[in-house]
N, CA and C atoms as a LAMMPS dump frame, in Angstrom:
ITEM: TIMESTEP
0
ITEM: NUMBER OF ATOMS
264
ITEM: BOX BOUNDS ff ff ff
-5.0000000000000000e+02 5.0000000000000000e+02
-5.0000000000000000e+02 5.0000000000000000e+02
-5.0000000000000000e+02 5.0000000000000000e+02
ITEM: ATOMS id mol type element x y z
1 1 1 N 355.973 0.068 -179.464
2 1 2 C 354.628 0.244 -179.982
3 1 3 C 353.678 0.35 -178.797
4 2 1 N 352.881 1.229 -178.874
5 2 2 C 351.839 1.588 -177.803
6 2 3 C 350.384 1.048 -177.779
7 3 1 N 350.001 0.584 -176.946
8 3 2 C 348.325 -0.19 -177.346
9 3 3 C 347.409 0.547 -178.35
10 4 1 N 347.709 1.52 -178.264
11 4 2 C 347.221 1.849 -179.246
12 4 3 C 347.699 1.86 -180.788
13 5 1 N 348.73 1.682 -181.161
14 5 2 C 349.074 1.19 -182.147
15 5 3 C 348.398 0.065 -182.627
16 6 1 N 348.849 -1.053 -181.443
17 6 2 C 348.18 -2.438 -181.646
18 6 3 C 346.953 -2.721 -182.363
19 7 1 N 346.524 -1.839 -182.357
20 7 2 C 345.009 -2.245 -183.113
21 7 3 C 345.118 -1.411 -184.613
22 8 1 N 346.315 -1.339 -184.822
23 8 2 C 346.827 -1.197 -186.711
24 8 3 C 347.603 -2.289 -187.346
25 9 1 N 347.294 -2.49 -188.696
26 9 2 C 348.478 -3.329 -189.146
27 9 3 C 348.77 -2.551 -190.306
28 10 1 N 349.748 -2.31 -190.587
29 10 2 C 350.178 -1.932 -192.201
30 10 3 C 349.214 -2.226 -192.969
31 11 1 N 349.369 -3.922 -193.501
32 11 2 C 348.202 -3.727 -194.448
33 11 3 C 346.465 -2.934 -194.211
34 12 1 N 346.196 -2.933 -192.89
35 12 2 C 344.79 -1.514 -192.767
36 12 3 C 344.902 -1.068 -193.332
37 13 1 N 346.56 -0.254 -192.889
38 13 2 C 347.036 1.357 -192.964
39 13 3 C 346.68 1.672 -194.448
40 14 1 N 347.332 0.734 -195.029
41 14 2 C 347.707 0.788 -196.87
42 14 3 C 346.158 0.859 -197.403
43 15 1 N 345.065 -0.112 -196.972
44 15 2 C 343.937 -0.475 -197.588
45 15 3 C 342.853 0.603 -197.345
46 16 1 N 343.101 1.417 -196.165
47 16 2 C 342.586 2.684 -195.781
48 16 3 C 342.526 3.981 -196.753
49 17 1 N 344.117 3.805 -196.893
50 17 2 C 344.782 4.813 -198.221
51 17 3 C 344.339 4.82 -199.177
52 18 1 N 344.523 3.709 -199.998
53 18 2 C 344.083 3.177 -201.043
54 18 3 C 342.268 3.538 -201.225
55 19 1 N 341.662 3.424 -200.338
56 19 2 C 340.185 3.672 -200.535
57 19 3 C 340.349 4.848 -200.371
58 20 1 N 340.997 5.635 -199.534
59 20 2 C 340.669 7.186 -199.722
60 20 3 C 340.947 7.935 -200.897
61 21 1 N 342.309 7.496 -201.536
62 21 2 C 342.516 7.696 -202.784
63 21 3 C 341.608 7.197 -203.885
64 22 1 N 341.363 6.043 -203.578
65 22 2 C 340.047 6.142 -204.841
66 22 3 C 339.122 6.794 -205.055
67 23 1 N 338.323 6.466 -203.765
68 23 2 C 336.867 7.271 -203.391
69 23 3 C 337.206 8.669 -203.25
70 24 1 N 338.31 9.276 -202.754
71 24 2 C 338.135 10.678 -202.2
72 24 3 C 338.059 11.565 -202.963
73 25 1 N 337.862 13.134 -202.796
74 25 2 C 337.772 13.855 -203.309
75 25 3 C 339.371 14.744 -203.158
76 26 1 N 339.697 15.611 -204.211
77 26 2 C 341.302 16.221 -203.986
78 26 3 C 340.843 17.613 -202.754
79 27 1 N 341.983 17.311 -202.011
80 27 2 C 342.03 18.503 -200.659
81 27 3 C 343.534 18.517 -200.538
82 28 1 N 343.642 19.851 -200.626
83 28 2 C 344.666 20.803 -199.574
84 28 3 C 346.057 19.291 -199.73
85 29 1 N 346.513 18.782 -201.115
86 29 2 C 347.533 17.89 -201.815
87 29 3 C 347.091 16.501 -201.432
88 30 1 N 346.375 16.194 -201.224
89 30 2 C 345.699 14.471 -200.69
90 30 3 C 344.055 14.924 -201.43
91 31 1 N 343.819 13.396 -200.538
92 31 2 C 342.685 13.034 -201.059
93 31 3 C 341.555 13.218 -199.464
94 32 1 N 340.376 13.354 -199.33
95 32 2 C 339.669 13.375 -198.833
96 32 3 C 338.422 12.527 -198.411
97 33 1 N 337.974 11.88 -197.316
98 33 2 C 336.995 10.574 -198.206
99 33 3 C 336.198 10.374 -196.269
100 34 1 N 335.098 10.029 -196.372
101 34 2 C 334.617 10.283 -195.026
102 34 3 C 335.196 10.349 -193.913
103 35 1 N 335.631 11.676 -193.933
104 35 2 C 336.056 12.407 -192.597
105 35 3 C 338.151 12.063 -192.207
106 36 1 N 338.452 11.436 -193.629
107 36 2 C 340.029 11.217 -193.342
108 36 3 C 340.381 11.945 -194.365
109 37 1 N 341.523 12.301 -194.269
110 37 2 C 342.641 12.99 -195.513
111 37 3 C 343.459 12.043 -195.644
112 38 1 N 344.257 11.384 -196.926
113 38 2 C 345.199 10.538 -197.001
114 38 3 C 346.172 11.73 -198.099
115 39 1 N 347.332 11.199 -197.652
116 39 2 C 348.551 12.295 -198.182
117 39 3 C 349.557 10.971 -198.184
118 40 1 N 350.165 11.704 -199.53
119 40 2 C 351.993 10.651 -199.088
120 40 3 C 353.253 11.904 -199.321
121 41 1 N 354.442 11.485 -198.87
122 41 2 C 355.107 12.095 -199.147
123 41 3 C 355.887 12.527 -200.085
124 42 1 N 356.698 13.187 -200.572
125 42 2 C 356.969 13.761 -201.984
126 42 3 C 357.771 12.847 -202.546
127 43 1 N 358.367 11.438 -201.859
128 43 2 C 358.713 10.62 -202.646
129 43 3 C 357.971 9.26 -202.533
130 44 1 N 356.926 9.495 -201.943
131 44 2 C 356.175 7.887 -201.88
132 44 3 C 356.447 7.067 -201.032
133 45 1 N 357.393 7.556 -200.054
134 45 2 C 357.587 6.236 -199.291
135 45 3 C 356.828 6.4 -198.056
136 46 1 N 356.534 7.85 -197.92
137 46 2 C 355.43 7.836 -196.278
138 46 3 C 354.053 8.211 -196.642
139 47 1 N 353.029 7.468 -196.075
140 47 2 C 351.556 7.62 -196.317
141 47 3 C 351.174 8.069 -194.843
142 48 1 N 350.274 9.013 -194.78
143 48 2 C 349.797 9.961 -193.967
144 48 3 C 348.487 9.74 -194.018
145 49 1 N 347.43 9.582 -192.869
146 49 2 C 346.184 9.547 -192.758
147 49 3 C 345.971 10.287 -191.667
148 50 1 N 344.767 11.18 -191.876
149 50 2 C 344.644 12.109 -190.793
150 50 3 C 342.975 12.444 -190.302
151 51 1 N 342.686 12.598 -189.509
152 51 2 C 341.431 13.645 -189.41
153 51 3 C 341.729 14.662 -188.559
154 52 1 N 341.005 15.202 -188.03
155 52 2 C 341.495 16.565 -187.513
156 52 3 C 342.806 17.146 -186.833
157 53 1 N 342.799 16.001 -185.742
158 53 2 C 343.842 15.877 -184.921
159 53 3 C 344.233 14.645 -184.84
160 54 1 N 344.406 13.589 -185.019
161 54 2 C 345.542 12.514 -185.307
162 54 3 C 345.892 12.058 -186.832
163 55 1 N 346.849 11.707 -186.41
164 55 2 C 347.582 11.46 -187.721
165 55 3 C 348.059 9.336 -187.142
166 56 1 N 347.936 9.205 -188.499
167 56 2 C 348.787 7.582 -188.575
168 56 3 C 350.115 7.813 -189.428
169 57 1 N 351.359 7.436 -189.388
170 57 2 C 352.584 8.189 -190.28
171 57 3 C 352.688 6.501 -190.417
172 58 1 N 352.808 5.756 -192.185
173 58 2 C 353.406 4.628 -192.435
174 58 3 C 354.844 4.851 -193.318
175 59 1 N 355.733 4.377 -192.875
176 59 2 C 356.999 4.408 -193.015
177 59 3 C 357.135 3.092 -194.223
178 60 1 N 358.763 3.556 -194.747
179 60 2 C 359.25 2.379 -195.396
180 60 3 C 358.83 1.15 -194.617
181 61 1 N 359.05 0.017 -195.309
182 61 2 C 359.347 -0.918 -194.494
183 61 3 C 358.611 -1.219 -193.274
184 62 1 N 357.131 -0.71 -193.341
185 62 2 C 355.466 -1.165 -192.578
186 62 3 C 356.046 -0.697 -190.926
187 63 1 N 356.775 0.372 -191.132
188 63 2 C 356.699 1.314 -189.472
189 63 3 C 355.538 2.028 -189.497
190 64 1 N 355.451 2.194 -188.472
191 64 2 C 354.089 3.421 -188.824
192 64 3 C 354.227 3.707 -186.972
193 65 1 N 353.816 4.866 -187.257
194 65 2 C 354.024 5.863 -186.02
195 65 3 C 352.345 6.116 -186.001
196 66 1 N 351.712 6.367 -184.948
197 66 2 C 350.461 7.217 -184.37
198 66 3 C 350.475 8.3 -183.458
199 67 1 N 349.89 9.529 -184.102
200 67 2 C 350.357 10.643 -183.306
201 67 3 C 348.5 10.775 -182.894
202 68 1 N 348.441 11.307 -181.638
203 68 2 C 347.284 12.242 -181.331
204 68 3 C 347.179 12.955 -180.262
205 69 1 N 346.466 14.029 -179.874
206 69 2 C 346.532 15.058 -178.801
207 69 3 C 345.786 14.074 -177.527
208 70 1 N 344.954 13.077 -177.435
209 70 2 C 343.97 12.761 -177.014
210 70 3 C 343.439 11.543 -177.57
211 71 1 N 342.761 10.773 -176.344
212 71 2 C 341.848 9.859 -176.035
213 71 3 C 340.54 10.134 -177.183
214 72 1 N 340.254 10.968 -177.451
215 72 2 C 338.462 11.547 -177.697
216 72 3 C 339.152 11.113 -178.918
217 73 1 N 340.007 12.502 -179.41
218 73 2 C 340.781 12.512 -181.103
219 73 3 C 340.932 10.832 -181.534
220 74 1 N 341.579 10.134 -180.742
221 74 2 C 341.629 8.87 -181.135
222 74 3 C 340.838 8.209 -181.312
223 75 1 N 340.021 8.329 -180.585
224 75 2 C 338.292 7.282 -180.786
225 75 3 C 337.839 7.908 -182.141
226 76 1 N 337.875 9.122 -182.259
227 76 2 C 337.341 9.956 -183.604
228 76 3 C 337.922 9.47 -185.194
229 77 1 N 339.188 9.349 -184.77
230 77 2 C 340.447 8.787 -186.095
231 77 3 C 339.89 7.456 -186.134
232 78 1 N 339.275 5.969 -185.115
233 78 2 C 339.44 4.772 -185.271
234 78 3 C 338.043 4.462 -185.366
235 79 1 N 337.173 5.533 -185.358
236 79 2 C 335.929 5.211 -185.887
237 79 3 C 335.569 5.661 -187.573
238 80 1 N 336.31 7.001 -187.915
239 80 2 C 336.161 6.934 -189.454
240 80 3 C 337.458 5.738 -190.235
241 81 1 N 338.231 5.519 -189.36
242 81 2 C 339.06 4.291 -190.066
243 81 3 C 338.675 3.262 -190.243
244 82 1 N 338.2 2.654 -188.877
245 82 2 C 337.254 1.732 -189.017
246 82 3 C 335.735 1.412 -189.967
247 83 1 N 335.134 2.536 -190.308
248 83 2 C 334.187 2.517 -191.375
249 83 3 C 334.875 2.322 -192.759
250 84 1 N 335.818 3.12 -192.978
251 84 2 C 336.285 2.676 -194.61
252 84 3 C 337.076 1.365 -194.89
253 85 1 N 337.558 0.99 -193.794
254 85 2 C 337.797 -0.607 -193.315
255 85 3 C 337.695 -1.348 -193.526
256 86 1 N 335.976 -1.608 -193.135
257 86 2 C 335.072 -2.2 -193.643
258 86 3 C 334.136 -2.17 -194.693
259 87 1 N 334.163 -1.076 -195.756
260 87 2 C 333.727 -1.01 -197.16
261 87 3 C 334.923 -2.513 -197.832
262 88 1 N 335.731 -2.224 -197.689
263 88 2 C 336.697 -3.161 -198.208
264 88 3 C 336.656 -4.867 -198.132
């Protein structure tokens, strides 16, 4: 796990989702909701959160992978994550 991981826990990941799916609006097979897309996979077991360019991938069993091109992209992904976060 990479420091940057570190500053996720599953349950975020899930509670992130969960608000985007409520609140969001339907986009391109997910849901949409300030400035994230939440998607799962065609059998439910992987949840996908994205904004432009990073992605969070949560796995069975509270793995979760973080992909991004960049430093900037990342600050960008952990500031709209961080806002729906904290609605909660």
């Amino acid at each position: 796990m990479n420091a940057d991981e570190r500053k996720l826990t599953p349950r975020d990941i899930m509670s992130v989702f969960n608000a985007i799916y409520t609140h969001g609006k339907a986009q391109d097979g997910g849901k949409f909701y300030q400035g994230l897309q939440a998607e799962s996979s065609f059998d439910g077991y992987t949840l996908m959160i994205s904004n432009r360019d990073s992605t969070v991938y949560l796995y069975f069993h509270n793995k979760f992978k973080l992909d991004s091109p960049d430093k900037r992209s990342l600050e960008d992904f952990y500031t709209k994550f961080n806002l729906i976060l904290a609605e909660q």
